[in-house]
N, CA, C and O of each residue as an XYZ file, in Angstrom:
632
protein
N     -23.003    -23.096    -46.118
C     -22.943    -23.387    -44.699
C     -21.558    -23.093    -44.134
O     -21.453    -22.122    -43.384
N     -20.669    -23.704    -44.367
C     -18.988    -23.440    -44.241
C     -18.930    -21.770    -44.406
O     -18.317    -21.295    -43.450
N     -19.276    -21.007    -45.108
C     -19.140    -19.227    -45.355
C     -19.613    -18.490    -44.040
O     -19.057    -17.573    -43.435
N     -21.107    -19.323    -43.693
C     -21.983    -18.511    -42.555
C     -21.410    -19.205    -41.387
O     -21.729    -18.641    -40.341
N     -20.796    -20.064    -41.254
C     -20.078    -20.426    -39.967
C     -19.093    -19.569    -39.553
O     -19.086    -19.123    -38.406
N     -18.004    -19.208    -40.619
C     -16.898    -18.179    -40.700
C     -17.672    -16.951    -40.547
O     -17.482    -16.382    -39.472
N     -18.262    -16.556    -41.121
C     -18.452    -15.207    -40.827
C     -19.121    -15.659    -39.438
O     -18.271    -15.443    -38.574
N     -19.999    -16.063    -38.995
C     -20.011    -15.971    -37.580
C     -19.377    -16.149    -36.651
O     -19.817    -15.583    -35.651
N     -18.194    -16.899    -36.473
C     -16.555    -16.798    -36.198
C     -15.926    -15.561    -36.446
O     -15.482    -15.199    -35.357
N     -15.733    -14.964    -37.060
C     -15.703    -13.879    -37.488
C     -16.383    -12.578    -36.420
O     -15.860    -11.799    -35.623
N     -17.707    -12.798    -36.847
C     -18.516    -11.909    -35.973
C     -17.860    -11.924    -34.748
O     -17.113    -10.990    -34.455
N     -18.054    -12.935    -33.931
C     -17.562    -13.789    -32.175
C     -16.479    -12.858    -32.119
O     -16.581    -11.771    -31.549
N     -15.267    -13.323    -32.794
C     -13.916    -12.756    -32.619
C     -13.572    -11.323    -32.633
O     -12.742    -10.819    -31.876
N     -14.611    -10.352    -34.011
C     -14.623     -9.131    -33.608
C     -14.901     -8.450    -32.231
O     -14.264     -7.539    -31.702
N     -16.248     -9.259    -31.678
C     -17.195     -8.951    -30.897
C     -16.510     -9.074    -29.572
O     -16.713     -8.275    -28.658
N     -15.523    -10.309    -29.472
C     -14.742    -11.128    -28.638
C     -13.534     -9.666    -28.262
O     -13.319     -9.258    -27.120
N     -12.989     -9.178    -29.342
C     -11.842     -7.676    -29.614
C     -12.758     -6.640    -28.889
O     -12.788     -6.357    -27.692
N     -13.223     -6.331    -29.542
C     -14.311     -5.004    -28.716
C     -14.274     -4.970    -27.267
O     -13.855     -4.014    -26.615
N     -14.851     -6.344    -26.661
C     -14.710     -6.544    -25.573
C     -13.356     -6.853    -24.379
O     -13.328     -7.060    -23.166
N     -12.373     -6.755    -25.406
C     -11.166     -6.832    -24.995
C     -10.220     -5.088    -25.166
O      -9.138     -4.788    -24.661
N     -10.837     -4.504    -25.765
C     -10.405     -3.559    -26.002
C     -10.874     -2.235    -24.841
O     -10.368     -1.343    -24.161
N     -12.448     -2.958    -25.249
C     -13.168     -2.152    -23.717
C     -12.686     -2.229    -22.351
O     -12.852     -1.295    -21.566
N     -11.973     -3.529    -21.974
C     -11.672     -3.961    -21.145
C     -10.411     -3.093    -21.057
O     -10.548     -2.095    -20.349
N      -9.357     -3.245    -21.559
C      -7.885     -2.828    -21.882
C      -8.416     -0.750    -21.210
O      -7.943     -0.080    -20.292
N      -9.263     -0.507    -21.985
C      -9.603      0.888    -22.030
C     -10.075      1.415    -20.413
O      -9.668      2.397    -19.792
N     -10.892      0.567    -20.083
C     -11.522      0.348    -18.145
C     -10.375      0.334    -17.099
O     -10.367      1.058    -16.103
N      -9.569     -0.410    -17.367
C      -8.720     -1.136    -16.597
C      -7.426     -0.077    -16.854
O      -6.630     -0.213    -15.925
N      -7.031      0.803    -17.702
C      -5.817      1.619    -17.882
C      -6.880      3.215    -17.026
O      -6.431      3.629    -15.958
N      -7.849      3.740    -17.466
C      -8.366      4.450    -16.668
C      -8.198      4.360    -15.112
O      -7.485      5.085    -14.418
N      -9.178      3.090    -14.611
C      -8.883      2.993    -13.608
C      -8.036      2.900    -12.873
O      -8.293      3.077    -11.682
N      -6.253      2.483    -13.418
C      -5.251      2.363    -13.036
C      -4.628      4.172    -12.744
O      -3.874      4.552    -11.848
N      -5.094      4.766    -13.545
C      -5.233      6.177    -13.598
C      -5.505      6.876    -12.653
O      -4.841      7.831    -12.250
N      -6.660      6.404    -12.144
C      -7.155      6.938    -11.076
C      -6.908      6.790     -9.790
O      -6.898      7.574     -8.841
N      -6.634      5.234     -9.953
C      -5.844      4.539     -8.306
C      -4.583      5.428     -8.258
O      -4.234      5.666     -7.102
N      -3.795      5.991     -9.233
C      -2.380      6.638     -9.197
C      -2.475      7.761     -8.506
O      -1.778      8.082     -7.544
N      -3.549      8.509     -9.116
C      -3.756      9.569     -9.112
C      -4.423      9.508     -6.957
O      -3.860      9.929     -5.946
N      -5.087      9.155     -7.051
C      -5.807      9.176     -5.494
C      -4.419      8.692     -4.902
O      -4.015      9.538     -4.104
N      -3.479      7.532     -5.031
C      -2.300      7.669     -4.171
C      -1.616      8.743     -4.272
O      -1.235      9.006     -3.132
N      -1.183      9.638     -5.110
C      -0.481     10.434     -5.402
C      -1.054     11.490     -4.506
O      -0.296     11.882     -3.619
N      -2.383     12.086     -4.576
C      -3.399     12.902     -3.196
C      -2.679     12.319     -2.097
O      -1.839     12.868     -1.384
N      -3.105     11.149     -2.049
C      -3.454     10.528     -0.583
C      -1.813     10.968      0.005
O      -1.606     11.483      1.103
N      -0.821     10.646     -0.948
C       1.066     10.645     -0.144
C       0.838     12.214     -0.440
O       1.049     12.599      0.710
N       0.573     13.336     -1.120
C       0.969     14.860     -0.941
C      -0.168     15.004      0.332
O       0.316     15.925      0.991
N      -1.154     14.671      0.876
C      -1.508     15.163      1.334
C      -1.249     14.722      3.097
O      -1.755     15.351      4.026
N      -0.208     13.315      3.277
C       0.146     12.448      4.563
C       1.649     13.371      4.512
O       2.243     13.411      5.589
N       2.341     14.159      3.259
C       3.300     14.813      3.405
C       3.410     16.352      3.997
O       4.341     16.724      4.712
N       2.681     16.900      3.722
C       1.562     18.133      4.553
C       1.203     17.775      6.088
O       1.558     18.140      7.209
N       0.457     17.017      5.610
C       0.336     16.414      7.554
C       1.687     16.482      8.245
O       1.918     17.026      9.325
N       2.426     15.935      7.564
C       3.323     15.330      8.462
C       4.681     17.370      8.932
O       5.152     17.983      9.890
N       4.627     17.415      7.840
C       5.736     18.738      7.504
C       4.233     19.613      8.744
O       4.738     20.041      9.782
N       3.617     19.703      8.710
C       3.070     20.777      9.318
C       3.169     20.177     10.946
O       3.880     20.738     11.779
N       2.451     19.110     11.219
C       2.747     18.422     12.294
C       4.082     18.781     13.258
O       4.117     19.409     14.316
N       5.246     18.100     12.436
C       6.559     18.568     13.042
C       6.693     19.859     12.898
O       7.171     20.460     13.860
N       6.365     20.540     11.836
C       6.870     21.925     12.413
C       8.454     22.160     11.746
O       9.416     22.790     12.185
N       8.228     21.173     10.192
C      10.162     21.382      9.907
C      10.643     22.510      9.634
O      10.052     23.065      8.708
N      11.452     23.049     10.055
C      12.443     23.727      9.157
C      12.633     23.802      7.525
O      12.140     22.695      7.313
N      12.834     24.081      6.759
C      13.621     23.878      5.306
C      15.021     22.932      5.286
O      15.369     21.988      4.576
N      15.640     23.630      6.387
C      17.164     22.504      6.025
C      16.741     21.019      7.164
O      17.383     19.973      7.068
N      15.886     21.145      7.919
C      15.637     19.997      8.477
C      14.592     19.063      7.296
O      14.866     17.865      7.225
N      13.667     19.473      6.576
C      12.926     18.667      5.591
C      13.848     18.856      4.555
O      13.111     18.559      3.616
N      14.887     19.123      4.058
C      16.155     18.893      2.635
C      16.828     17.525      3.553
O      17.152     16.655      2.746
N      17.026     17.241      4.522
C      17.409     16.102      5.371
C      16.578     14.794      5.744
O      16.793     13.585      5.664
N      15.357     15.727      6.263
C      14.599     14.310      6.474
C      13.865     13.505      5.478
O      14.141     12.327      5.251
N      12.945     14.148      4.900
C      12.535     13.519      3.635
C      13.061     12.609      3.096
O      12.366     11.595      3.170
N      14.359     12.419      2.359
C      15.064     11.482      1.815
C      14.724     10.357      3.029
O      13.870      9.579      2.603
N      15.036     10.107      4.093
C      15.546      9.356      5.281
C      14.186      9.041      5.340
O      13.937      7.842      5.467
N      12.953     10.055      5.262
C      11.732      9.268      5.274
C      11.035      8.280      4.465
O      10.203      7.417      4.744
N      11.672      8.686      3.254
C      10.841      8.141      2.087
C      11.849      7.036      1.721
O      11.414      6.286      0.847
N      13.094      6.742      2.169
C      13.573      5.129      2.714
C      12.873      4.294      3.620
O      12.507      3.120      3.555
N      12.796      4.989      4.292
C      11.907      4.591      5.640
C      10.164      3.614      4.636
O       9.751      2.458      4.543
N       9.921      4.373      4.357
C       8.762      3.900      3.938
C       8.293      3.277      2.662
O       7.190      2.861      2.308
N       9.504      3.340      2.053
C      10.088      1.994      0.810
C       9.913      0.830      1.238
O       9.294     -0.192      0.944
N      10.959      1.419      2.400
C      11.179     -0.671      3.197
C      10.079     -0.959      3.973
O       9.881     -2.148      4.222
N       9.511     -0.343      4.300
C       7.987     -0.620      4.730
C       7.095     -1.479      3.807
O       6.489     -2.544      3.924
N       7.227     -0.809      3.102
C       6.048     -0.995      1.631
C       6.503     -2.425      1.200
O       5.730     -3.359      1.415
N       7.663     -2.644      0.627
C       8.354     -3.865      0.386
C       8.423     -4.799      1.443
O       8.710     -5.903      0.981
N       8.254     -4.822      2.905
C       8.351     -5.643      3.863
C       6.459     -5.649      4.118
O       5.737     -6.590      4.445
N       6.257     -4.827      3.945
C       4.486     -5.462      3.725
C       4.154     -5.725      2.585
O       3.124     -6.385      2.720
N       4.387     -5.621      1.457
C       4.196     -6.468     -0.194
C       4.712     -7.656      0.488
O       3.760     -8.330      0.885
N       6.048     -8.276      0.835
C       6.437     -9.646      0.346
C       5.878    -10.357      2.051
O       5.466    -11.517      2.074
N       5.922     -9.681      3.115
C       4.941    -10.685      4.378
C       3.428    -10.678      3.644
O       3.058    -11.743      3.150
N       2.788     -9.832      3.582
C       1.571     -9.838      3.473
C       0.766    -10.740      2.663
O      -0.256    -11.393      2.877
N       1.651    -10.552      1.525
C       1.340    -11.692      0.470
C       1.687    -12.968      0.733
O       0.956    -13.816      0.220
N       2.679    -13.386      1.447
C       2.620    -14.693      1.590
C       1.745    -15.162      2.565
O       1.328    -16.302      2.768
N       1.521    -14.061      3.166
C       0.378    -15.055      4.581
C      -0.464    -14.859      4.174
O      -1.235    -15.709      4.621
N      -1.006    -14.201      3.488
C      -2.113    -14.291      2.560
C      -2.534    -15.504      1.526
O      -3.640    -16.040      1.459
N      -1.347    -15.804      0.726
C      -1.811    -16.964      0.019
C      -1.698    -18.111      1.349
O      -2.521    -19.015      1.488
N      -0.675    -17.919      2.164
C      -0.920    -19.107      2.994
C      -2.394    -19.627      3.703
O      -2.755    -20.800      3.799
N      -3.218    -18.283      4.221
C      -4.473    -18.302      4.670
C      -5.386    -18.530      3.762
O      -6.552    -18.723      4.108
N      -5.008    -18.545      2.441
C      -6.280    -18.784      1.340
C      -7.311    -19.963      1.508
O      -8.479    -19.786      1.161
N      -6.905    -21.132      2.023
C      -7.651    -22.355      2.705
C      -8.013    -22.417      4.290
O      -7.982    -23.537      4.800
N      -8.341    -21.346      5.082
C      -7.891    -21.725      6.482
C      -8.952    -23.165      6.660
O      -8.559    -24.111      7.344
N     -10.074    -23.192      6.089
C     -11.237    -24.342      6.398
C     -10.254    -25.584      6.360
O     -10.400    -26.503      7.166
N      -9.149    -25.591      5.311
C      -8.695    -26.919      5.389
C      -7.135    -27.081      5.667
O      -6.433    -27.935      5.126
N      -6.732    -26.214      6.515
C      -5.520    -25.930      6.952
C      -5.452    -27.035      8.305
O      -6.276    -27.361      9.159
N      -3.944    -27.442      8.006
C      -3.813    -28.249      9.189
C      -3.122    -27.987     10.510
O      -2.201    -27.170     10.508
N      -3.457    -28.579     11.622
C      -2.581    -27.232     12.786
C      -1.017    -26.888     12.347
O      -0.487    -25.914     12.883
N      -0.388    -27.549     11.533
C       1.110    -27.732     11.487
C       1.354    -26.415     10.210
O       2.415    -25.879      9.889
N       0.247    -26.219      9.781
C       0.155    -25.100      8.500
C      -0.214    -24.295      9.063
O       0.543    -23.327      8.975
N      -1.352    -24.065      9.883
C      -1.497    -23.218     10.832
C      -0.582    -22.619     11.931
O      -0.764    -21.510     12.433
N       0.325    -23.388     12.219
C       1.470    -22.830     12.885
C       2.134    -22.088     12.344
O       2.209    -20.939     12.780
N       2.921    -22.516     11.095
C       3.262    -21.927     10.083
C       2.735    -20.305      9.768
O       3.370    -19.266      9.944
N       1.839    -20.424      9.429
C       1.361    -19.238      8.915
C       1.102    -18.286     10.438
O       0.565    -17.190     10.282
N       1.409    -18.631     11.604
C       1.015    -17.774     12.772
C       2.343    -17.263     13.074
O       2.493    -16.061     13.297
N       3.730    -18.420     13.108
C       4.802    -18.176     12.586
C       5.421    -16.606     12.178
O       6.067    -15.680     12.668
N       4.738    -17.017     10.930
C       5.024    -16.354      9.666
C       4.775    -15.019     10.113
O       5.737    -14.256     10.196
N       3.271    -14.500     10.505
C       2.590    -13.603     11.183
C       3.559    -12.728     12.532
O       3.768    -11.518     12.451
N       4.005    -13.469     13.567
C       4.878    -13.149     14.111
C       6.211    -12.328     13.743
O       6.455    -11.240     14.265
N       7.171    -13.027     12.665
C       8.365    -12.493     12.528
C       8.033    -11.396     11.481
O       8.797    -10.506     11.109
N       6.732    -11.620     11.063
C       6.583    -10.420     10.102
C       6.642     -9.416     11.328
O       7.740     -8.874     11.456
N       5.845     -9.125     12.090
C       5.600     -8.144     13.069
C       6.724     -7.747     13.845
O       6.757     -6.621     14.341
N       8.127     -8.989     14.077
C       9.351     -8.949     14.735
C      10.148     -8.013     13.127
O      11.171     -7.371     13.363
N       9.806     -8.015     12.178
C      11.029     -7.377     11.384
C      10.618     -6.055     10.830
O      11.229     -5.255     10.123
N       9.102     -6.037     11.474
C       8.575     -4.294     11.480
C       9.221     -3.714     12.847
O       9.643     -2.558     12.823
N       9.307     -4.413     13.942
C       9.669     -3.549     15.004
C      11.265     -3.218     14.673
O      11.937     -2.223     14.946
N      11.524     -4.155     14.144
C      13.310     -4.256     13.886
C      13.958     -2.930     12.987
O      15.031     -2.406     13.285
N      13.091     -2.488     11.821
C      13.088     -1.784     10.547
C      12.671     -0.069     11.247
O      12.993      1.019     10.771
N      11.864     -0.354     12.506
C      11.010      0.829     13.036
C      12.276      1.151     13.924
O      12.758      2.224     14.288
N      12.533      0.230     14.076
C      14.001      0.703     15.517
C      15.294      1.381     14.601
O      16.148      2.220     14.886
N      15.087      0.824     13.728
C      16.405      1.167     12.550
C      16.532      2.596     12.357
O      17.449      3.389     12.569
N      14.863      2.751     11.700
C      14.785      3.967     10.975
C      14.539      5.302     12.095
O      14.570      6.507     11.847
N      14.226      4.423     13.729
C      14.157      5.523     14.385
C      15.250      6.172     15.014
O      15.123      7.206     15.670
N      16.902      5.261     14.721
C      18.019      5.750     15.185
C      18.278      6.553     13.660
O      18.912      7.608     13.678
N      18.021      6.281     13.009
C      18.626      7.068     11.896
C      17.427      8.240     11.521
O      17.588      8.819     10.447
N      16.290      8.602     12.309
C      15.511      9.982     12.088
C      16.305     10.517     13.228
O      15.947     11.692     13.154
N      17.170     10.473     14.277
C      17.252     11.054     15.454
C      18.375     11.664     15.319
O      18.806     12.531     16.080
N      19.215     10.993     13.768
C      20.446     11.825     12.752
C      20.052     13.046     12.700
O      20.598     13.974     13.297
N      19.136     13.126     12.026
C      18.499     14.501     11.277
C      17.458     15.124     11.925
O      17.060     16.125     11.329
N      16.755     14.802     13.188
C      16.094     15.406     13.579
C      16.228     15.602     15.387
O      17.069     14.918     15.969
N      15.265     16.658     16.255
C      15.776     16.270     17.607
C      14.985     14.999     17.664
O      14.535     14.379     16.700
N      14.863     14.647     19.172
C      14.509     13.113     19.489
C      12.810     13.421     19.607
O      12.035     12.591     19.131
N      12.332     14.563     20.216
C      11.042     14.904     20.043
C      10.323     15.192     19.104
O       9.105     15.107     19.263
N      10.875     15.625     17.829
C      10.157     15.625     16.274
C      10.267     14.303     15.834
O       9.388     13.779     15.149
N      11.078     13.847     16.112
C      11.161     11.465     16.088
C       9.550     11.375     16.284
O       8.630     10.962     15.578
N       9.666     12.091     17.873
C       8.480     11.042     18.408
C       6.698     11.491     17.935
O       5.636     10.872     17.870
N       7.240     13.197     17.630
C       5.802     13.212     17.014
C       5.842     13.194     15.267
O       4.999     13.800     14.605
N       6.645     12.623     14.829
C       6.660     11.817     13.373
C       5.780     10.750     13.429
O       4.984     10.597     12.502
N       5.801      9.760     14.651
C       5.378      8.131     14.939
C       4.323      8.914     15.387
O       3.386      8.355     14.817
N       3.865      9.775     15.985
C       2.323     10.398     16.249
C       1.469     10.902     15.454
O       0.247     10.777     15.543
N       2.361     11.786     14.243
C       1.717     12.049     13.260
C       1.176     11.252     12.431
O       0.084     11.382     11.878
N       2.334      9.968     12.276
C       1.675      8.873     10.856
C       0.622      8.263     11.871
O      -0.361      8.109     11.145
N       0.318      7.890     12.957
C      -0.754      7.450     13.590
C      -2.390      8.438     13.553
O      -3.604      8.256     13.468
N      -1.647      9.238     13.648
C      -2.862     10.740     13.709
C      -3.512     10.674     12.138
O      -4.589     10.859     11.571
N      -2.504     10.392     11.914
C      -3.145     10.249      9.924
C      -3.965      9.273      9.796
O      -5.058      9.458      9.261
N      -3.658      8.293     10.174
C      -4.331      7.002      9.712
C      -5.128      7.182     10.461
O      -5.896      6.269     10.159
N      -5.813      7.939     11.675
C      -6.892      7.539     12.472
C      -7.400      8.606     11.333
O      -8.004      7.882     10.541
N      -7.460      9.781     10.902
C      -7.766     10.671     10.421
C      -8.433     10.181      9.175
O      -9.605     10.477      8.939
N      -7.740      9.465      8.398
C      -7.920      8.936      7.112
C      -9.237      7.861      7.007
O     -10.141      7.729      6.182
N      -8.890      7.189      8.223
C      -9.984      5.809      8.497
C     -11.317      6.559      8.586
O     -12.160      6.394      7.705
N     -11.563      7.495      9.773
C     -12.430      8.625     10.281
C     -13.055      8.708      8.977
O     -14.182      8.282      8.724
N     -12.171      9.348      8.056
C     -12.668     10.474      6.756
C     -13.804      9.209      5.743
O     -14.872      9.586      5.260
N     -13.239      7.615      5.580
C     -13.483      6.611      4.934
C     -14.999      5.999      5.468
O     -16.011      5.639      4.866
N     -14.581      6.081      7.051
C     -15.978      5.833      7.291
C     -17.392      6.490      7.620
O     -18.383      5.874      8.012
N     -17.292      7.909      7.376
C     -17.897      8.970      6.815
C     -18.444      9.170      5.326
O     -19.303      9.837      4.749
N     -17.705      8.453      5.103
C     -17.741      8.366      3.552
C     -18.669      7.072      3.219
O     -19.687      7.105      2.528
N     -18.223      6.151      3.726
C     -19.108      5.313      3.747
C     -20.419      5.182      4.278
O     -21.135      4.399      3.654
N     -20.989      5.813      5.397
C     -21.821      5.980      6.010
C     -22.912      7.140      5.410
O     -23.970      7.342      6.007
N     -22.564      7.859      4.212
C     -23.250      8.738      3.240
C     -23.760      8.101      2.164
O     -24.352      8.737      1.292
């Protein structure tokens, strides 16, 4: 009795690995693939954008760098707002108005330190570029995302 318990312990734990291994194997693919579709998705919002404006060579050896700061601090100022008002909203059913303020708060200065970061980066594109390739930069990344959404819900609708 004690032998066939172990080996069926045994069994479990192999069986228990397999399924952890499968898992490990799913989950590194798919991470693969999410890379890979961002990696499309930014060469192909970089195209948009270079064709859009219309750069030059020595104007994109300039801007690029200045863009792809630009959209670091983006990324990082929507990772660390997003996530917190996010876990903050995780209860709204039992949120109290004073948490609820809070988190509307929160919502606000997030949106006050995007305009702040957008004003930043738009005196420092107007370095390297004229003031009218500025403005259809902020037209282009808009043109994209309507473009992109468009393409998603087409996609979905098939």
């Amino acid at each position: 009795r004690g032998r066939t318990s172990i080996i069926r312990r045994t069994l479990k734990n192999n069986t228990m690995k397999k399924y952890i291994y499968l898992l490990v194997i799913v989950a590194t693919i798919s991470l693969n693939a999410m890379a890979q579709k961002g990696e499309r998705l930014e060469a192909m919002k970089i195209g948009f954008i270079t064709e859009r404006l219309n750069l030059s060579s020595d104007e994109a050896k300039i801007f690029w760098p200045v863009y792809n700061k630009f959209t670091d601090d983006m990324k990082k100022l929507r990772q660390s707002s997003k996530g917190k008002i996010s876990e903050e909203m995780a209860d709204m059913p039992a949120m109290t108005d004073a948490e609820a303020e809070k988190v509307l708060n929160d919502m606000v200065n997030f949106k006050i330190q995007e305009a702040d970061l957008l004003k930043k980066y738009a005196s420092e594109f107007k370095k390297v570029l004229p003031v009218k390739k500025v403005v259809l930069l902020f037209k282009a990344e808009n043109d994209f995302k309507r473009e992109l959404l468009k393409k998603l819900s087409q996609r979905n609708r098939n």
